[in-house]
N, C-alpha and C positions, 0 to 999 in steps of 0.2 A: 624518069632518068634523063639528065641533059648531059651528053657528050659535049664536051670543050676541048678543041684542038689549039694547042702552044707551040709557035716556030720557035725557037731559040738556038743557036750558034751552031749544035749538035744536031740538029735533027726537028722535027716534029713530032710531038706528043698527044695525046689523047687522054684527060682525066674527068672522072664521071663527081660533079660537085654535090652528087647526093649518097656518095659513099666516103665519107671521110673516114681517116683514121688513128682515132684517139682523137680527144681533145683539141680544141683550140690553143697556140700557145702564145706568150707576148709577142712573137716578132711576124706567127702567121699561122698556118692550117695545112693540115697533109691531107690528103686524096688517093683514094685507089687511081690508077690510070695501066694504061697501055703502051708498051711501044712494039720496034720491031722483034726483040725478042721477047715478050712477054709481058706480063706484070712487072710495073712499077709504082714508085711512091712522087707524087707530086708535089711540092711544097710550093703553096702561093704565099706571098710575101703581103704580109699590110700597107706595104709601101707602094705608091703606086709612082708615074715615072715625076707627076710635079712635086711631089715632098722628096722624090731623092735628086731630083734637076737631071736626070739621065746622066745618074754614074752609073759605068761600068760596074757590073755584078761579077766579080775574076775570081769567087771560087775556084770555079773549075779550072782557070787557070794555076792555080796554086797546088789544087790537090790530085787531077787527073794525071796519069800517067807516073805518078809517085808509088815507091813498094810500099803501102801500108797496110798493114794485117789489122789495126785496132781500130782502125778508122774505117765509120762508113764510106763504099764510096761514091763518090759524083759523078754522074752520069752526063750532067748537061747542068748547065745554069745560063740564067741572063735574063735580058728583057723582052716578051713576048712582042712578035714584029707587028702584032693586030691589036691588043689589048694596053700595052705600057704599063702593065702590068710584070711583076718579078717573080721568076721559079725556081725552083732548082729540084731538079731529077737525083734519083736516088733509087736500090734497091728495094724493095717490100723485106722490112724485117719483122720475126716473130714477134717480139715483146719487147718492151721496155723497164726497165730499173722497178720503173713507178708503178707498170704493171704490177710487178710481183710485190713492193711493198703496198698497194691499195688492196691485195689480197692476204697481205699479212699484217695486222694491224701492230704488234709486237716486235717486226724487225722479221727480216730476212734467215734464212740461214746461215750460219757462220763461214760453211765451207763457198757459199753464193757469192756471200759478201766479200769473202779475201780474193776468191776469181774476179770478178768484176772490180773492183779494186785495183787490183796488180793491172788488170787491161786497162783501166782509165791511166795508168801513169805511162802505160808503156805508148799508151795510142799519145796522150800529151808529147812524149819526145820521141815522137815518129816526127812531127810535125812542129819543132821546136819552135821552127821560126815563128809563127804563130801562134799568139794566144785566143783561148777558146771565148772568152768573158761571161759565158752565159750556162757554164757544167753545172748538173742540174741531174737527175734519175731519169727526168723522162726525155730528154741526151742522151742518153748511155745505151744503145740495141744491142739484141743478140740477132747476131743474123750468122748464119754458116756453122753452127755451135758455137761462136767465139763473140765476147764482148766489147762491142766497138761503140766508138764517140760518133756522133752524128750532129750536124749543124753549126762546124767550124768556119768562123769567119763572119757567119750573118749578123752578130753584133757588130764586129766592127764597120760593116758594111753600114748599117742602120745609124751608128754612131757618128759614122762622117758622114750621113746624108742627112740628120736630124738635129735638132737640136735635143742638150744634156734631157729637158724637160721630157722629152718623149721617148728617151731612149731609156729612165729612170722609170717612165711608163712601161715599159717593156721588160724591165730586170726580173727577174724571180728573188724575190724580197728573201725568203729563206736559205737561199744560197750564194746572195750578190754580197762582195765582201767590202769591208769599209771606205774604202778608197773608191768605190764602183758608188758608193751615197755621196759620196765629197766630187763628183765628177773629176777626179783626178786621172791619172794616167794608168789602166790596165797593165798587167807585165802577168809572168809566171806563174809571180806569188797569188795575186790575180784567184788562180786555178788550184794553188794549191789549198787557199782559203775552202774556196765550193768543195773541194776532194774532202777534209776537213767535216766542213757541215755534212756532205753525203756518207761518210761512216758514223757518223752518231747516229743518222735517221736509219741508215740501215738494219744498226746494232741493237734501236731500241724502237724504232715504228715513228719516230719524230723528230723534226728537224731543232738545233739548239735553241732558237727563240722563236717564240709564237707572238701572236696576238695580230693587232690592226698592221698595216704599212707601216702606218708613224713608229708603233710602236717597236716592230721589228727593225728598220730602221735605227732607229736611239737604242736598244740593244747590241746590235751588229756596229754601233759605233764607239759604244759607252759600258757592256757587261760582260763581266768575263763570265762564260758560259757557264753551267754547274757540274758538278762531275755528275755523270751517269748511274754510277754505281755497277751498272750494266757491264763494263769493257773492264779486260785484265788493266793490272794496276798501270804495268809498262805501255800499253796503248792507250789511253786515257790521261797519261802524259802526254804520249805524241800527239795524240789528237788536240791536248790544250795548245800545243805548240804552232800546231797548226791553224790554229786558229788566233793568231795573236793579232792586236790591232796594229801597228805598225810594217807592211809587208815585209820591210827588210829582218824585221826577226822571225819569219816563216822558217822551215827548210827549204830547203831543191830539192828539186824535184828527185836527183839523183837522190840525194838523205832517205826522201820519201821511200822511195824504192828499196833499199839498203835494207831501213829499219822496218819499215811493215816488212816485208818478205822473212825477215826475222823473227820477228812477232809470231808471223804466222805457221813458220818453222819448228816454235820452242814447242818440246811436248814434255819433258823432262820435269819433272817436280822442280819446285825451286826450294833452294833449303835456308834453311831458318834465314839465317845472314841475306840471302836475295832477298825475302820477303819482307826484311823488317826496312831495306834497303830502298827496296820499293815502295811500301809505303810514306818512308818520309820522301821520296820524290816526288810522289804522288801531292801530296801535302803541300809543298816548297812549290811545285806548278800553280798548283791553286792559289797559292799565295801570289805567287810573280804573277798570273792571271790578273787578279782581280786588283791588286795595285797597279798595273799599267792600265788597266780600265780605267782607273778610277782617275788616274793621271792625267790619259787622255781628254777626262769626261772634261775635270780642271780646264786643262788647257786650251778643249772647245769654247768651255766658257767666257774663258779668259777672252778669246779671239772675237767671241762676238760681242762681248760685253766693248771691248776694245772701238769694234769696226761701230758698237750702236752710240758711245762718246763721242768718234770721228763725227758722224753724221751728226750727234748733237751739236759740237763745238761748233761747227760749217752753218748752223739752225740760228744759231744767236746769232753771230757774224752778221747774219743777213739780214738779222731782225734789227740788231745794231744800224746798220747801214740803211734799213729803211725808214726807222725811228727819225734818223739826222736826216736823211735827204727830206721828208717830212716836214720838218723844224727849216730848213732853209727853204724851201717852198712858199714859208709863209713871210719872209722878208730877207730884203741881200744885205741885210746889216750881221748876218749870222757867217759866223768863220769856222771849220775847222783845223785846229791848230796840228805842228807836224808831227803832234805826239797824239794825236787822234782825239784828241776833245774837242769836245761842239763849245765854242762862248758866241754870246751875244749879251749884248749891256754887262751888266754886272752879274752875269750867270756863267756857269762852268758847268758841262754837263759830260758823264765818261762814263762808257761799261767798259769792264778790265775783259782780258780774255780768257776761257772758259779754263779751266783748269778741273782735270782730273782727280775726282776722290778714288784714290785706290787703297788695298790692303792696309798697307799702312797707316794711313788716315784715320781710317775708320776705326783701327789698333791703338788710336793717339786719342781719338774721342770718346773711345770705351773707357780708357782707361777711369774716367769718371764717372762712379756710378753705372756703368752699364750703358752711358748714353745715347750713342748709336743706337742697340739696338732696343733701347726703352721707347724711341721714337717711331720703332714698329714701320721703319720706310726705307726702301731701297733709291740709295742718293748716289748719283753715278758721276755727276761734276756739278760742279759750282762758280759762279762769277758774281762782279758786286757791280749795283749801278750805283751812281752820284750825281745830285747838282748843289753845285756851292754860290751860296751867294755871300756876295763882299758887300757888305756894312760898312758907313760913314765912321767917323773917328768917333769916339778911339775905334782904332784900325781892328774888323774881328772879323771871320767868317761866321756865316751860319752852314752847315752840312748835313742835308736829307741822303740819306740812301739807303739800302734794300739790299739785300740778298739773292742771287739769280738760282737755282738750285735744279738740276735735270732728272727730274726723282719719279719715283713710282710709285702711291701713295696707297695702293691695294684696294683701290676704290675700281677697278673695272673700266682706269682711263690710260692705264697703261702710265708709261713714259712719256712727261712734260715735264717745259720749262716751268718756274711756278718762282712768281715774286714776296719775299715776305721780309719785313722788318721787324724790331726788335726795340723793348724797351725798359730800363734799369728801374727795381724798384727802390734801392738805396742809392746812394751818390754819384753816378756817372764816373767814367775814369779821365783822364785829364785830357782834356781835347775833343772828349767825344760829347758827341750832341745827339737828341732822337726826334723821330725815328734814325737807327742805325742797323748798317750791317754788318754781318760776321762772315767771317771765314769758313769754308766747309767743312775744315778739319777741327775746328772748335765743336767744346763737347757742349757750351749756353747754344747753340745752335738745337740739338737734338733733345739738351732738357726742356727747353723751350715749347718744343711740338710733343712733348710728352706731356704722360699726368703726371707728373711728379711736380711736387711745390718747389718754384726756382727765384733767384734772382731776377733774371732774366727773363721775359714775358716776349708776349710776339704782340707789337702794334698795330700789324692788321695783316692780313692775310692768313696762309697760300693763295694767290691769285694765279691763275692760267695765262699765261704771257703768249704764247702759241696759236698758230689757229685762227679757229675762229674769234679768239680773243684779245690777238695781238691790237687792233683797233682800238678795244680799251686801252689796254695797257697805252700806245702812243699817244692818245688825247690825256692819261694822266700825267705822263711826263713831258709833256708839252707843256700842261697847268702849272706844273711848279717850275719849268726853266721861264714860262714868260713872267712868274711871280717875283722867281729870283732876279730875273735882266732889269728889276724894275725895284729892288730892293725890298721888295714888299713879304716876300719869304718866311716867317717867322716859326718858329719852334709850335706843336699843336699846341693846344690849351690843354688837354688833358690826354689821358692816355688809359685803355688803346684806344685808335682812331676806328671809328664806326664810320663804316658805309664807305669807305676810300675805295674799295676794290670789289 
C-alpha cells in the first residue's frame, strides 16, 4: 500500500496508487483516496507540469460553486505543489455507462438507456458554456441515484497544453467525431456527435464503427453508419442525424432533448399511415447518410490529392532551378533568359510549369479508347522539358524533349516525377521532331504506356527524375544542351532509344 499526499489549491489529499479505479483512460487514471470528509476519487493527469509548461488546471474554477444536478462534481483540481504533477478531486461514484454495458454484451436496458441519456443532455446544458470533447460511457457516473457527466474540461485543457498529435492520442476513437480527426475546432455539435455514437452502443452492445484506429478513423470521417435494425424507425432517424459528418447539420442540443424525450414518450401504436411514413424516412436518412459520406470521402480526396500536386508542382520548380544553376556552374557563357530558358551557344533549354491533370483531363483522354485508364497509372500533373538546337542554313531547328509526368505507377514507389518520350511510327505531324513530348491530357500519351498497338510508341523511359535520381536525370540533360550549344545535336538513328535512362 503506498499513501500519496497531493496539496492542491483546496486542500490536501491522500490517494492510495494501488487501488485504482476502473481502467486506465486517454487523458489519465483514478484512485481510491481520502480526504477530510471521507472517500474520494483521485484523478492524476498523464500530463506532467513540462508537456503542459505550467498551465493553469481552472476546472474547478469553472465548475465549483455552479447548481449542477448532472454533473460530477469537483472538489479540488490543479497542480500538486510536491510532484508537478495534475489532479482533479472528485466524489467516489457507483458505476459507470461502460460498467453496465461491459456487463451487458447486447445493449443496455431501454428504460437505463433513455435515463442516462436525457441526464447526458441535460448535464451538457447545465454547463453550456463548455464543451465536454471527450463524452464517452465511461464519462457518464451514477452517483447519488442520478446520472452525471464526469471529466469536463480535461480535453480541452490537454488540448492547449499539447500538441493535436497527442491529444488525437488521447481521443476515444469510437466516440471522437469528425472534426475532433481533422484537428478542427470542437463546439456543441462536438458532443452531440459522442451522444450519437453513445445510443447506438447502448441500444445494441456496440459502438457504430469498429476495427483498428485507422480504420475507425476513415469511418467516423468517410461512412454513413448502417442502420441498426435494433432502434424504433423514428430514433434511428435521429440518431443518423445525429451523426452526420458535417457538425453544422447536427441538431442542438435543445432539438436533442425535444425529440428524444418524445421518442421515449410515444407508447401509443402507430397506425398504418405513421408506419409507412416512417419507414420511408427511415430510408430518405440512409440515403442522405450515405451520400454526404460519400461526398465528403470525394472532397477529402480532392483536398489531398490537391495539397499532394501543390507539393509536386514546388518539387520540379526546384529541380528546375537546380538543373540550370548546375548548367551555369559549368561556364559564364550560359544566360537565363526573362522568360526563363536556359541558352548557351546555340542551345535553348525550358521545363514549362507543372500543370494539373484533373477530372477533366483524364475525361478528354478517355474519351479514346479507354486511354487513361488502359495505362493502368494514376497521373496527377504533368510538364514538358526541351532543348532546341539551331542549325546552319537553311535556317532549321532541331527539338528533343520529353514529357514530365507526377504519377504513381502501382509499382510500390508511390508518387514521382518520371521522364519519358515518345515516338511516331508513321509520318511525324508538321514540326515535330523525336524524341517528343505530349501533353498530359492527350490520350498517345496513355496508349503509349499501355498494351494496346499504337501509333505512338515511347522512345525511352519512364525514368525517376526525383530523388535519388535526380543526378541522372541532370548529367542527361546537360549531354544534350552542351550537344546542342555546339550544333552537334541530331535526331537518334533509330528508335526507341536504349540505354538513355
Amino acid at each position: 500500500m503506498t499513501k500519496i499526499t497531493v496539496r492542491l489549491p483546496r486542500g490536501e489529499w491522500v490517494y492510495d496508487d494501488d487501488k485504482p479505479l476502473g481502467k486506465p483512460g486517454g487523458f489519465g487514471e483514478v484512485f481510491l483516496g481520502q480526504g477530510a470528509d471521507g472517500d474520494i476519487a483521485v484523478k492524476r493527469l498523464k500530463l506532467n507540469a513540462a508537456e503542459a509548461a505550467h498551465r493553469e488546471l481552472n476546472i474547478s474554477d469553472r465548475l465549483i460553486g455552479r447548481d449542477l444536478v448532472h454533473v460530477v462534481p469537483v472538489l479540488d483540481a490543479g497542480q500538486d505543489a510536491d510532484s508537478d504533477r495534475y489532479f482533479i478531486i472528485m466524489p467516489v461514484c457507483e458505476y459507470s455507462l461502460q460498467d453496465l454495458m461491459d456487463k451487458n454484451a447486447n445493449g443496455v436496458d431501454a428504460s437505463i438507456a433513455s435515463s442516462a441519456v436525457a441526464a447526458i443532455i441535460k448535464g451538457l446544458k447545465e454547463v453550456g458554456d463548455l464543451t465536454h470533447r471527450d463524452l464517452k460511457p465511461g464519462n457518464v457516473l451514477f452517483h447519488n441515484g442520478l446520472w452525471k457527466i464526469a471529466d469536463f474540461g480535461i480535453a480541452k485543457f490537454v488540448e492547449d497544453s499539447t500538441s493535436i498529435d497527442t491529444l488525437r492520442d488521447s481521443l476515444s476513437p469510437p466516440y471522437a467525431a469528425p472534426e475532433q480527426w481533422l484537428g478542427e475546432r470542437p463546439s456543441s455539435a462536438t458532443d452531440v456527435y459522442a451522444l450519437g455514437c453513445i445510443i447506438h452502443t447502448l441500444m445494441t452492445g456496440r459502438p457504430p464503427f469498429a476495427g483498428s484506429v485507422d480504420d475507425i478513423r476513415d469511418h467516423h470521417l468517410h461512412t454513413a453508419p448502417n442502420q441498426t435494425g435494433m432502434l424504433s424507425q423514428r430514433l434511428e432517424v435521429f440518431v443518423s442525424h445525429m451523426l452526420r459528418k458535417p457538425p453544422q447539420a447536427r441538431p442542438t442540443l435543445d432539438r436533442c432533448e425535444t425529440v428524444l424525450a418524445d421518442i421515449a414518450a410515444a407508447r401509443a401504436p402507430a397506425t398504418e399511415a405513421q408506419s409507412v411514413f416512417a419507414q420511408a424516412a427511415q430510408e430518405i436518412a440512409q440515403q442522405e447518410a450515405t451520400e454526404e459520406a460519400e461526398r465528403i470521402a470525394r472532397e477529402t480526396k480532392r483536398r489531398q490529392r490537391e495539397a499532394l500536386y501543390n507539393d509536386a508542382a514546388q518539387e520540379l520548380s526546384n529541380i528546375k532551378a537546380r538543373l540550370f544553376a548546375h548548367i551555369k556552374e559549368q561556364s559564364e557563357s550560359v544566360k537565363v533568359s526573362h522568360r526563363g530558358v536556359l541558352q548557351f551557344g546555340y542551345a535553348g533549354l525550358d521545363i514549362s510549369d507543372a500543370t494539373h491533370l484533373d477530372a477533366t483531363h483524364i475525361s478528354v483522354a478517355n474519351d479514346r479508347r479507354g486511354a487513361y485508364e488502359s495505362a493502368g497509372l494514376d497521373v496527377l500533373g504533368w510538364s514538358e522539358i526541351a532543348v532546341v538546337c539551331e542549325h546552319e542554313a537553311p535556317r532549321e531547328t532541331y527539338r528533343w524533349s520529353a514529357s514530365l509526368l507526377y504519377v504513381d505507377r502501382n509499382d510500390g514507389n508511390g508518387f514521382r516525377w518520371y521522364e519519358v518520350a515518345f515516338w511516331r511510327m508513321m509520318q511525324s505531324r508538321r514540326g515535330e521532331t523525336q524524341p517528343f513530348s505530349l501533353k498530359g491530357y492527350e490520350a498517345d500519351i496513355y496508349l503509349a504506356l499501355s498494351n494496346v498497338m499504337h501509333a505512338v510508341n515511347v522512345a525511352y523511359g519512364p525514368c525517376p527524375i526525383d530523388g535519388e535520381d535526380e543526378d541522372a536525370f541532370i548529367d542527361r540533360w546537360m549531354g544534350l544542351v552542351a550537344k546542342a550549344a555546339t550544333r552537334q545535336l541530331r535526331p537518334p538513328s533509330g528508335m526507341p532509344i536504349n540505354n538513355f535512362c
